[in-house]
C-alpha beads as a LAMMPS data file, in Angstrom:
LAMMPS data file: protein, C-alpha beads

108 atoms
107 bonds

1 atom types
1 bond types

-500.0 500.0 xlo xhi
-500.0 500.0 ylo yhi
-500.0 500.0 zlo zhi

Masses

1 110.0

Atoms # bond

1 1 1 191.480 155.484 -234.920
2 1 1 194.184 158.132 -234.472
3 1 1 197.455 157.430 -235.857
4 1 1 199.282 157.670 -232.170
5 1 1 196.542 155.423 -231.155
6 1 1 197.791 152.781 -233.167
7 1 1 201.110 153.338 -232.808
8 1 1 200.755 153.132 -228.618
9 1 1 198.757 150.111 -229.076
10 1 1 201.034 148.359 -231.705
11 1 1 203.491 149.049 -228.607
12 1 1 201.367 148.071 -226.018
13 1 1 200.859 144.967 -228.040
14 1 1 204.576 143.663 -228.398
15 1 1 205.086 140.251 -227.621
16 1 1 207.501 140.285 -223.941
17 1 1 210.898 138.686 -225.907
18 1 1 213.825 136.888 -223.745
19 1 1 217.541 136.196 -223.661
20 1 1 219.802 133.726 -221.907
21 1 1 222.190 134.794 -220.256
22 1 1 224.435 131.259 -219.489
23 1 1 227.139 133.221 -217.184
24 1 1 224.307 134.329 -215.038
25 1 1 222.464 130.964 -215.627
26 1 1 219.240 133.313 -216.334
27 1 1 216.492 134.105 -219.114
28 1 1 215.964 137.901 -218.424
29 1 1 212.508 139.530 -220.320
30 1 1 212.212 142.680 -221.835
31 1 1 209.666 144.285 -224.117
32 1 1 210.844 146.760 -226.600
33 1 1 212.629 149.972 -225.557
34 1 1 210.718 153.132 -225.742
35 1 1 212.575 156.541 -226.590
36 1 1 212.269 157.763 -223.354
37 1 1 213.947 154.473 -221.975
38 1 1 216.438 154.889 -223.995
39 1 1 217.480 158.566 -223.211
40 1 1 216.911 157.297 -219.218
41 1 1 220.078 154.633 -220.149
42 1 1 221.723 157.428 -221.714
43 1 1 221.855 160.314 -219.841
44 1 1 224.885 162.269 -219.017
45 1 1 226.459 161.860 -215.343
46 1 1 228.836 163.967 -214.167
47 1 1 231.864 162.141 -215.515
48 1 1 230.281 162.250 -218.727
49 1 1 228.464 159.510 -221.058
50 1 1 229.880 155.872 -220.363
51 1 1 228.519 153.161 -222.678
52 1 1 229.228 150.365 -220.211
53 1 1 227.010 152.735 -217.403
54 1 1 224.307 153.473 -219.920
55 1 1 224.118 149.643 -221.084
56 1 1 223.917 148.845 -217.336
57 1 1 221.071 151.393 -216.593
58 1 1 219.398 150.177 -219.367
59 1 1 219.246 146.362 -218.109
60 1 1 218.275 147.751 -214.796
61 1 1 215.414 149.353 -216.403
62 1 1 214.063 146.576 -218.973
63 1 1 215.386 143.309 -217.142
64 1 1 212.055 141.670 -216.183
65 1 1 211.075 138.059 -214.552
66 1 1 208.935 135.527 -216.596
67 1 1 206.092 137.172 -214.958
68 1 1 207.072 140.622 -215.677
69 1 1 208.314 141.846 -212.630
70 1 1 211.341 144.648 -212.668
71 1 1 215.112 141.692 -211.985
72 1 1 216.658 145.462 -210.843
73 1 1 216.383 148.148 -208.785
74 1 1 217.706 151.178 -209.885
75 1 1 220.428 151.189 -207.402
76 1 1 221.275 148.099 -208.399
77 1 1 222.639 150.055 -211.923
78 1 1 226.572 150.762 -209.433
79 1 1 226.553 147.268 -208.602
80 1 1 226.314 145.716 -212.231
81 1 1 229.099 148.436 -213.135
82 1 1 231.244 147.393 -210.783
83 1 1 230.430 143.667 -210.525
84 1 1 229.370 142.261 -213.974
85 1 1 231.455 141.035 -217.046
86 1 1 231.129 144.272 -219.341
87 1 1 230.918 141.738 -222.027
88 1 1 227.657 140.111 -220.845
89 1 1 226.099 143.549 -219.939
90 1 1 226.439 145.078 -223.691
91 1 1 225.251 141.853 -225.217
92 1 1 221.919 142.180 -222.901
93 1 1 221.655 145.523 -223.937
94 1 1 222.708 145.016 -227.379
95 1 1 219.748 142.552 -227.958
96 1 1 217.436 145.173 -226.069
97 1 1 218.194 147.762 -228.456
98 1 1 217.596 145.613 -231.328
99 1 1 214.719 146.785 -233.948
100 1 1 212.841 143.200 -234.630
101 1 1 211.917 143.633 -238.781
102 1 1 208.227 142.588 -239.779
103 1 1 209.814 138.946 -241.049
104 1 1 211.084 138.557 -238.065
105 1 1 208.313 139.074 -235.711
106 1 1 206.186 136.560 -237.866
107 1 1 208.615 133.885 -237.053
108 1 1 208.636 134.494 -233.430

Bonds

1 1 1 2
2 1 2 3
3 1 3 4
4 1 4 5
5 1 5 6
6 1 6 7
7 1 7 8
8 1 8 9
9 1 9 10
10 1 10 11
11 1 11 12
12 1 12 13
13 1 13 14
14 1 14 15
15 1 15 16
16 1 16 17
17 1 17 18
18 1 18 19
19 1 19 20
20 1 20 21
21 1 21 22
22 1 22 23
23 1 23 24
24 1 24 25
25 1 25 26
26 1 26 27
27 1 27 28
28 1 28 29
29 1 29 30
30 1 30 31
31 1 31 32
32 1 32 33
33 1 33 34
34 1 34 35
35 1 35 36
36 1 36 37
37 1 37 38
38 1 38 39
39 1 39 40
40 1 40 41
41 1 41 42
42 1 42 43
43 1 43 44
44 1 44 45
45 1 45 46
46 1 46 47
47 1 47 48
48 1 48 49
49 1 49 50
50 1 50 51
51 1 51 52
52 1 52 53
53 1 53 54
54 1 54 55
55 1 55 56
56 1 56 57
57 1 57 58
58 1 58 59
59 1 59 60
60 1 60 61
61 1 61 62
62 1 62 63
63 1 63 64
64 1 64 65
65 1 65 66
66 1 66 67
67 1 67 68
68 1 68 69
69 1 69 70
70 1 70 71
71 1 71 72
72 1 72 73
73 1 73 74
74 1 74 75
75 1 75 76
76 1 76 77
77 1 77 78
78 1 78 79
79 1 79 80
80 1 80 81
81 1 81 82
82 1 82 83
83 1 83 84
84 1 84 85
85 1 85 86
86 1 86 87
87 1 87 88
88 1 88 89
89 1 89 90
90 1 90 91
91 1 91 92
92 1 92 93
93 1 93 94
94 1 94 95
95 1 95 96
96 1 96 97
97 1 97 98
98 1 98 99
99 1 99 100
100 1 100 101
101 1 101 102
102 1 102 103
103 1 103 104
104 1 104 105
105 1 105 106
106 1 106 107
107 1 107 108
């Protein structure tokens, strides 16, 4: 097997992982971020970069039910900005973001 082979289907393979949210009285699921999710979150609008509007866009794109259906629409992305605790919104993303190590994953 190809090396990219493995590599898509070590991705492919990634166990779904979860937070609670308590202010939103939620568990939202989300499987690991891929690059090009991450430059989606990311990218410049025309006031410039915001990290509160990238986190935002990035829990719009990875927020997922417990059966793996998208929480967000991508309009919804204005609403969270304008409507959502900042604080709550970077710790979902934060813990999106985060790179699991090999000791970890065996314990999940």
């Amino acid at each position: 097997m190809r090396l990219i082979e493995k590599i898509k289907a070590e991705y492919a393979d990634a166990a779904k992982q979860s937070i609670h949210v308590p202010e939103w009285d939620a568990d939202i699921h989300f499987k690991r971020i891929t690059t090009e999710e991450l430059d989606v979150s990311t990218a410049e609008t025309p006031d410039g970069v915001s990290a509160t509007h990238s986190n935002a866009r990035l829990v719009v794109l990875k927020a997922l039910d417990e059966n793996g259906k998208r929480l967000f629409s991508n309009e919804d992305a204005d609403a969270l900005v304008s409507s959502a605790d900042p604080k709550v919104i970077n710790r979902i993303a934060t813990e999106m973001v985060k790179v699991r190590g090999v000791d970890e994953k065996k314990d999940s």
